[in-house]
N, CA and C atoms as a LAMMPS dump frame, in Angstrom:
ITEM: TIMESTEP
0
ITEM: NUMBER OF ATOMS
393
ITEM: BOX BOUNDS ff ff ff
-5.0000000000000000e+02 5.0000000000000000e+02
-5.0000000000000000e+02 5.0000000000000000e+02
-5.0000000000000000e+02 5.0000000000000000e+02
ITEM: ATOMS id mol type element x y z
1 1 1 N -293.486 -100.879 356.137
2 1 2 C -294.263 -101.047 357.354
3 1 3 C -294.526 -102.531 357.593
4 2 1 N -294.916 -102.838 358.994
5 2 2 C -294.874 -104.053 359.329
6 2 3 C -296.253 -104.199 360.189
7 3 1 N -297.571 -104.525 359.363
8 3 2 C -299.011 -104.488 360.346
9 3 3 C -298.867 -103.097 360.561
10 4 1 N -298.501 -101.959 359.902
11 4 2 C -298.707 -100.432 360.125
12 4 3 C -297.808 -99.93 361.027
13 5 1 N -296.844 -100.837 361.424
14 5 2 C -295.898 -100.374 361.78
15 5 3 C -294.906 -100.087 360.782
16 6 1 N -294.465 -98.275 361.363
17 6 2 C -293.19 -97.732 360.637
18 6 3 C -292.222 -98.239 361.207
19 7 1 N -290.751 -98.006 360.266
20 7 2 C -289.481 -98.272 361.049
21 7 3 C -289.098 -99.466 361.52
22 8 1 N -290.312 -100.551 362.138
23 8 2 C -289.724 -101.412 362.606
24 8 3 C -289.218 -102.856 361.031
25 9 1 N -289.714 -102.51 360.023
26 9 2 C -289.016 -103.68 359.375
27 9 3 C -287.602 -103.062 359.07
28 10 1 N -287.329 -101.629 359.33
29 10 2 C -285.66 -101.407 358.809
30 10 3 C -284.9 -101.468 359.71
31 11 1 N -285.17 -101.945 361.386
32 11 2 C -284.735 -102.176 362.637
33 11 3 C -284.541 -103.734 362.416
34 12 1 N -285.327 -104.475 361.776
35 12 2 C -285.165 -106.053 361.541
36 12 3 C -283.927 -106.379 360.847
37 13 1 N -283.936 -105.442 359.542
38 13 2 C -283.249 -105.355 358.593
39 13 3 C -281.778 -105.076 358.495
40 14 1 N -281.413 -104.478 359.784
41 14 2 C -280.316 -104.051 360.061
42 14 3 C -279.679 -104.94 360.947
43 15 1 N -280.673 -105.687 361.941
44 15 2 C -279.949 -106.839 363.038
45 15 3 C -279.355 -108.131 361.815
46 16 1 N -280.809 -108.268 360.522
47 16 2 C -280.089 -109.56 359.895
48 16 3 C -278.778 -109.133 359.219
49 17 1 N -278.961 -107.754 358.552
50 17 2 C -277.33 -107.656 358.287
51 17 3 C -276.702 -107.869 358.815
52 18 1 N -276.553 -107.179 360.049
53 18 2 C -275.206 -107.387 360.785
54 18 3 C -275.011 -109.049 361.674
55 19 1 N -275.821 -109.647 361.7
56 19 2 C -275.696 -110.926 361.625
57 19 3 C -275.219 -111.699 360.67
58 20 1 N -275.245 -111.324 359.614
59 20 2 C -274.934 -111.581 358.398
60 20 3 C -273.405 -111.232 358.181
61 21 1 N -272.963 -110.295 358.422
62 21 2 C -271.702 -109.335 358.517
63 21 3 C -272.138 -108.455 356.968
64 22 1 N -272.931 -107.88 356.962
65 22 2 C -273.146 -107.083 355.601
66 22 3 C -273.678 -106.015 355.616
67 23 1 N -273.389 -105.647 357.336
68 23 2 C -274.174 -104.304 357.728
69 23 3 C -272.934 -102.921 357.806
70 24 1 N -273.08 -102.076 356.928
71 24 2 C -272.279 -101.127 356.622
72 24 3 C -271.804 -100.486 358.036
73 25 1 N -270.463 -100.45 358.344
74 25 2 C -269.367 -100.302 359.65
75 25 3 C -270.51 -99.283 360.635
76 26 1 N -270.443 -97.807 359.509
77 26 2 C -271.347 -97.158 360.371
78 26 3 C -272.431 -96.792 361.037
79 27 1 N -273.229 -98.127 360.679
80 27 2 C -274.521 -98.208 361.24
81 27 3 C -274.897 -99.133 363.199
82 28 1 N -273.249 -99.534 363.212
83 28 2 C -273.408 -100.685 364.204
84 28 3 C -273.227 -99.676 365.539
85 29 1 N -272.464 -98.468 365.927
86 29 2 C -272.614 -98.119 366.982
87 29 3 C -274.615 -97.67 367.583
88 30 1 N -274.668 -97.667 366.377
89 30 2 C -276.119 -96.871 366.78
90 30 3 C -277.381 -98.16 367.396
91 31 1 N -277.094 -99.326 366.624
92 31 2 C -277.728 -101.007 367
93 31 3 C -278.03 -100.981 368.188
94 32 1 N -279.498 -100.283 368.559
95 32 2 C -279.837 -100.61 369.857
96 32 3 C -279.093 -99.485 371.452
97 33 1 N -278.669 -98.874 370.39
98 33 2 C -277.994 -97.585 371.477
99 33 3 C -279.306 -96.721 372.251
100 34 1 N -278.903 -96.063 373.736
101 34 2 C -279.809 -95.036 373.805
102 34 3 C -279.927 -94.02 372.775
103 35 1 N -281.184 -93.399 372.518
104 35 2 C -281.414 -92.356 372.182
105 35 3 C -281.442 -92.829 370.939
106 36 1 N -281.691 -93.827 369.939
107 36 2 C -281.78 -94.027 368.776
108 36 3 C -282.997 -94.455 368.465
109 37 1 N -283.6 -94.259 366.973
110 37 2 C -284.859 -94.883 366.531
111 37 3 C -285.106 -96.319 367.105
112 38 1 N -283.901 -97.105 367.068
113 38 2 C -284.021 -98.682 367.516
114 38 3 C -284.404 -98.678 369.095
115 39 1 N -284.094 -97.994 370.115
116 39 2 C -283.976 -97.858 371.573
117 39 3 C -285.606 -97.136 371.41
118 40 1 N -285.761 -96.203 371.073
119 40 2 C -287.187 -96.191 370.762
120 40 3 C -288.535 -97.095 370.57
121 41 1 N -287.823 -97.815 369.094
122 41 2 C -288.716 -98.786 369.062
123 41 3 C -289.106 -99.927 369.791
124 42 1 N -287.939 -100.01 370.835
125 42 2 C -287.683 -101.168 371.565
126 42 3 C -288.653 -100.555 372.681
127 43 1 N -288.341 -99.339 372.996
128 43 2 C -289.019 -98.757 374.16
129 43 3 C -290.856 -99.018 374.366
130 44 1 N -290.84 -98.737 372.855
131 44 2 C -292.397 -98.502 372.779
132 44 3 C -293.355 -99.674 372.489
133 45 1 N -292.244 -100.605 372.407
134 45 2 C -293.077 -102.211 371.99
135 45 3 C -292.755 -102.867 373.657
136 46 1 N -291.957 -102.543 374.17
137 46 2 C -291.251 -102.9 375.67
138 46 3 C -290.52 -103.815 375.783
139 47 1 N -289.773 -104.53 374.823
140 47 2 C -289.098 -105.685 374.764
141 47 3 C -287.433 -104.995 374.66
142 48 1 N -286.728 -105.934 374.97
143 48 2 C -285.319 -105.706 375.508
144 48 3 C -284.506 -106.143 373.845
145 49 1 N -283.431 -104.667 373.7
146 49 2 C -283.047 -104.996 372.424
147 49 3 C -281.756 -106.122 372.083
148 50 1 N -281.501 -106.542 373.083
149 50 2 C -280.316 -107.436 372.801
150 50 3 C -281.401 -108.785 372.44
151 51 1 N -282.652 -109.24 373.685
152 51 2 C -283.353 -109.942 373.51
153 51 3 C -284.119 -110.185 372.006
154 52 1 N -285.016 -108.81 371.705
155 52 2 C -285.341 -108.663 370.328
156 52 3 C -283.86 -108.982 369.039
157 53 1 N -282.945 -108.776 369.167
158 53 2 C -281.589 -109.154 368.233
159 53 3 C -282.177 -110.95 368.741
160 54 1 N -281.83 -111.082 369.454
161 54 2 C -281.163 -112.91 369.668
162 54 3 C -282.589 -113.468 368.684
163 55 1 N -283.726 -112.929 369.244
164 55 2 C -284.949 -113.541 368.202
165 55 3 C -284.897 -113.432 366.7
166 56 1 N -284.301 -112.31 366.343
167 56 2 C -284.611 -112.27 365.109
168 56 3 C -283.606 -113.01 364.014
169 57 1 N -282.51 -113.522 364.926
170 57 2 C -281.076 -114.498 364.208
171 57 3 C -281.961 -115.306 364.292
172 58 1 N -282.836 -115.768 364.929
173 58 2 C -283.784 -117.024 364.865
174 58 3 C -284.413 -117.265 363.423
175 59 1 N -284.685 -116.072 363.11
176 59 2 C -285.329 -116.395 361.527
177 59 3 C -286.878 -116.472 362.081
178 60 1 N -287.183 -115.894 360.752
179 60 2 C -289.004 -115.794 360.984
180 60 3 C -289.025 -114.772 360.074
181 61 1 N -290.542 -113.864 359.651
182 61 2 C -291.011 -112.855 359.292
183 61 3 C -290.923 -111.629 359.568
184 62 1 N -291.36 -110.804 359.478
185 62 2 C -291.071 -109.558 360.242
186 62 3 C -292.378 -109.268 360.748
187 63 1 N -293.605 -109.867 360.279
188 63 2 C -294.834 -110.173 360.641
189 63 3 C -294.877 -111.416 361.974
190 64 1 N -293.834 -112.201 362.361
191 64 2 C -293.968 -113.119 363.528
192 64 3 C -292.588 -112.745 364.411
193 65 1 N -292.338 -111.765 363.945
194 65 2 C -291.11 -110.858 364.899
195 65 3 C -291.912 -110.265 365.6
196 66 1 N -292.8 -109.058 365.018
197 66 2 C -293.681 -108.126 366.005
198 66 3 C -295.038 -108.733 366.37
199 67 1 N -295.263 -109.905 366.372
200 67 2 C -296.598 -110.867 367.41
201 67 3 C -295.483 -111.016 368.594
202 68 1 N -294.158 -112.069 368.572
203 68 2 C -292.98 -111.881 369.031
204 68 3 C -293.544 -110.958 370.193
205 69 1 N -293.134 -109.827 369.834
206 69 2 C -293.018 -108.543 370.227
207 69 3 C -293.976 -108.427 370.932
208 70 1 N -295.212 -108.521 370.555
209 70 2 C -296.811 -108.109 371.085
210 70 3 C -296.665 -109.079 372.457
211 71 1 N -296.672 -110.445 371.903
212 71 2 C -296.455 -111.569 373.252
213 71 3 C -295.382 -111.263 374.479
214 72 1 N -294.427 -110.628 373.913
215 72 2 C -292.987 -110.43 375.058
216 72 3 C -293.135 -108.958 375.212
217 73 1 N -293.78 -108.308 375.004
218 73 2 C -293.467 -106.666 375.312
219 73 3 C -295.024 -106.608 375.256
220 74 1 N -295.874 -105.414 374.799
221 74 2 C -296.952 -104.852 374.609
222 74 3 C -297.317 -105.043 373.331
223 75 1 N -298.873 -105.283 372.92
224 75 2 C -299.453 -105.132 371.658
225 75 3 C -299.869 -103.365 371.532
226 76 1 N -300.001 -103.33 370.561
227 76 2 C -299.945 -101.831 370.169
228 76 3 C -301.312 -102.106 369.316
229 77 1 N -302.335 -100.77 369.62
230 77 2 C -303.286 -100.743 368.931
231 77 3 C -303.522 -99.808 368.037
232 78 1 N -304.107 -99.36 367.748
233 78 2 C -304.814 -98.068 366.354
234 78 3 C -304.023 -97.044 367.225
235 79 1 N -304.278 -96.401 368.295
236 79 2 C -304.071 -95.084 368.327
237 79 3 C -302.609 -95.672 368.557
238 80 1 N -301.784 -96.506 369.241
239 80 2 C -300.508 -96.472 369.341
240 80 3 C -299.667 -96.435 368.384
241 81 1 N -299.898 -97.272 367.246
242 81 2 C -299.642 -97.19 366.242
243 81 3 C -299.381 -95.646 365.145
244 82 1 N -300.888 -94.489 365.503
245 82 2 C -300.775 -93.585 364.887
246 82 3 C -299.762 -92.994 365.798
247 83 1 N -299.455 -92.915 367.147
248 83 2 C -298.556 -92.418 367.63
249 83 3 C -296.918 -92.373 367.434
250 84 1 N -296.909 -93.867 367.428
251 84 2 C -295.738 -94.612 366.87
252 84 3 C -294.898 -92.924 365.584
253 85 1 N -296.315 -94.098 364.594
254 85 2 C -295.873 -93.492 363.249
255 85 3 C -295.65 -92.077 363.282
256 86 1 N -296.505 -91.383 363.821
257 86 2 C -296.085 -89.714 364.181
258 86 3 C -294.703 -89.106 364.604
259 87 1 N -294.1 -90.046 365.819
260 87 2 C -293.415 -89.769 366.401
261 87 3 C -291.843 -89.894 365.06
262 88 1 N -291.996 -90.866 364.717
263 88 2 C -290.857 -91.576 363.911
264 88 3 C -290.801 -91.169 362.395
265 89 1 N -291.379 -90.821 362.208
266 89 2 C -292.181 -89.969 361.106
267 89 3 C -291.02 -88.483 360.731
268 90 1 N -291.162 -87.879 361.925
269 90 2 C -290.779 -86.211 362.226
270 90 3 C -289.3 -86.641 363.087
271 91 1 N -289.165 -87.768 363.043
272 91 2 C -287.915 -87.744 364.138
273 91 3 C -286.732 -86.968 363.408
274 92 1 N -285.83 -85.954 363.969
275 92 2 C -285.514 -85.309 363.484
276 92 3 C -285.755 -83.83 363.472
277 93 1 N -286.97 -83.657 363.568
278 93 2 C -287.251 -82.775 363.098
279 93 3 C -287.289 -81.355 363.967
280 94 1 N -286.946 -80.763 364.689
281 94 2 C -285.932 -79.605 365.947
282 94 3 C -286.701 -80.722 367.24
283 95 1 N -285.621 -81.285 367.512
284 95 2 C -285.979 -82.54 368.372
285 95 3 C -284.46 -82.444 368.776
286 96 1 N -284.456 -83.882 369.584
287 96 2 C -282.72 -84.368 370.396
288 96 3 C -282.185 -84.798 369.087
289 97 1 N -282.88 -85.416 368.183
290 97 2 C -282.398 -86.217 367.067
291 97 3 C -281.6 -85.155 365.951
292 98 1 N -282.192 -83.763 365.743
293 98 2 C -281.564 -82.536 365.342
294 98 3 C -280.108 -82.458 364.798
295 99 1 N -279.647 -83.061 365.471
296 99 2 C -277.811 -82.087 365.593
297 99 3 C -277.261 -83.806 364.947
298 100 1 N -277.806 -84.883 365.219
299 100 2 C -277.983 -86.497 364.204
300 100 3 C -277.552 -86.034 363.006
301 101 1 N -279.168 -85.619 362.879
302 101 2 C -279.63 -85.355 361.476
303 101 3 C -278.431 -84.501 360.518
304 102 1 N -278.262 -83.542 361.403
305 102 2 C -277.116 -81.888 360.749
306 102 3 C -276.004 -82.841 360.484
307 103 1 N -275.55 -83.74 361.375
308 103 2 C -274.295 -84.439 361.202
309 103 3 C -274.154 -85 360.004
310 104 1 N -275.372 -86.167 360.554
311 104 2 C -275.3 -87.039 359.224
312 104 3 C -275.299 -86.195 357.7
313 105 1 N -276.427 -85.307 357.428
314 105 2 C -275.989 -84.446 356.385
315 105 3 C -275.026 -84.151 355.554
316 106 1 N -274.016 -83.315 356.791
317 106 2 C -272.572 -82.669 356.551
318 106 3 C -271.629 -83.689 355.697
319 107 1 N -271.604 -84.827 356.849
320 107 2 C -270.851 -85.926 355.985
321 107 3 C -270.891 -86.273 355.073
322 108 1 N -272.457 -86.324 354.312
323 108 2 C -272.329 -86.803 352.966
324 108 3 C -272.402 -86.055 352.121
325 109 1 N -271.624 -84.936 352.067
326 109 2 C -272.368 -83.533 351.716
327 109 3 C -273.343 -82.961 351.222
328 110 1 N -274.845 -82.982 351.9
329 110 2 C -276.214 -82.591 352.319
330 110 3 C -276.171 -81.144 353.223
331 111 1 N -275.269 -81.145 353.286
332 111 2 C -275.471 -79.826 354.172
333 111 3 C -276.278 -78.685 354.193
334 112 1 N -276.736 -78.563 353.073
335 112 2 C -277.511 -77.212 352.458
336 112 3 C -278.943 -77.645 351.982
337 113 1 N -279.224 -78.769 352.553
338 113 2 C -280.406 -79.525 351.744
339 113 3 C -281.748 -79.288 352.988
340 114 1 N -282.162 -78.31 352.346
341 114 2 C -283.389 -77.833 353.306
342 114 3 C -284.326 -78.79 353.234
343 115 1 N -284.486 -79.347 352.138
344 115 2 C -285.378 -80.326 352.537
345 115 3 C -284.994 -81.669 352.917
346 116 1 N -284.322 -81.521 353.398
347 116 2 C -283.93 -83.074 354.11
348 116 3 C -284.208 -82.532 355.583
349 117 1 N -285.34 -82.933 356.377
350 117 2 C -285.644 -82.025 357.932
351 117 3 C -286.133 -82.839 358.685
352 118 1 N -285.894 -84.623 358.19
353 118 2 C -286.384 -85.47 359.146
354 118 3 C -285.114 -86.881 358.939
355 119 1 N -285.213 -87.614 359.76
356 119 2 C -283.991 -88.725 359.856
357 119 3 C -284.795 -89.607 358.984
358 120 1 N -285.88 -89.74 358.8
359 120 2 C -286.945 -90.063 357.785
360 120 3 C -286.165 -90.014 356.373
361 121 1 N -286.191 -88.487 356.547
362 121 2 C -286.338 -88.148 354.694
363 121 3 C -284.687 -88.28 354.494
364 122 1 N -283.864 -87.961 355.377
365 122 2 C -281.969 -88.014 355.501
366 122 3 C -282.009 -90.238 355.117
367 123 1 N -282.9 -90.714 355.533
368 123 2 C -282.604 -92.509 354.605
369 123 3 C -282.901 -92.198 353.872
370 124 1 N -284.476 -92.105 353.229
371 124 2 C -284.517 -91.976 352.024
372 124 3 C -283.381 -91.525 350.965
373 125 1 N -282.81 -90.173 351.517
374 125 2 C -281.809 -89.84 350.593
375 125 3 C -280.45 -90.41 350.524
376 126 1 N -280.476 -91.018 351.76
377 126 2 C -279.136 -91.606 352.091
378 126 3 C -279.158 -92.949 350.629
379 127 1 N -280.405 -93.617 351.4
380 127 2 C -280.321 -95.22 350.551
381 127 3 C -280.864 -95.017 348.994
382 128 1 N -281.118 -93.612 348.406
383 128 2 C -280.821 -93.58 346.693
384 128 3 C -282.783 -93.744 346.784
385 129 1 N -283.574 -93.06 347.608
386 129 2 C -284.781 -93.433 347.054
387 129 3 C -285.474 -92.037 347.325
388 130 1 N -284.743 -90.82 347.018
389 130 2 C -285.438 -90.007 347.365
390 130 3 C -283.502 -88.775 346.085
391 131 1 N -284.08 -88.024 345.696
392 131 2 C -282.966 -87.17 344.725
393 131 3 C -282.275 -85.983 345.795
C-alpha cells in the first residue's frame, strides 16, 4: 500500500519495469488498457495513464507519485480510500473481471483452485506469495 492505498504501488511497479525492459511480455497489453485494475486506478485518482507513465520514468517515490496524483487528478480521502480498497480488493470476484480471472487460472494450471476467487488472491499466487 501506498498512504493506504491498495494496488497502486504494483501499478508503479510495473510502469518502472517496463521502462526498464524487465517487465514480463505478458503483462504489457494490459498497461493502462480499458477495463483493467490500472484504467481503474487511473480512473479513480483522475489522472491520465500515459501522463501518470511519463511521471513516474521521472523517478520519485511512490509516496510523491500519488501527492503527484492528488495535485493532477483528485485527493482521495478516508472513505475513498475504503472504497478504493473494497473495490480492488474483490476485483474478480463474479464481476467483468471474472472470465480474467478463469483465464488467467487455466493457463497456469489453477484451474480447479477454488480458492483463488479474486485477481487479488490469482497475484498473490501467481508471484509465489500465497501456496
Amino acid at each position: 500500500m501506498t498512504k493506504g492505498m491498495m494496488y497502486f504501488p504494483r501499478m508503479l511497479d510495473k510502469i518502472r519495469l517496463h521502462g526498464r525492459g524487465e517487465l514480463s511480455e505478458e503483462y504489457h497489453a494490459n498497461m493502462g488498457a480499458p477495463r483493467t485494475a490500472d484504467a481503474a486506478c487511473t480512473n479513480f485518482l483522475r489522472v491520465n495513464y500515459g501522463v501518470l507513465r511519463q511521471r513516474v520514468l521521472k523517478g520519485g517515490t511512490d509516496e510523491e507519485i500519488l501527492d503527484w496524483c492528488y495535485t493532477n487528478g483528485r485527493r482521495l480521502n478516508e472513505g475513498d480510500l475504503l472504497v478504493w480498497n473494497g473495490f480492488v480488493s474483490k476485483l474478480g470476484w463474479n464481476d467483468f473481471a471474472t472470465p480474467v480471472l478463469d483465464e488467467a487460472k487455466q493457463k497456469c494450471g489453477a484451474g480447479d483452485r477454488a480458492d483463488l476467487n479474486t485477481i487479488t488472491d490469482f497475484i498473490d499466487f501467481d508471484e509465489k506469495r500465497r501456496d
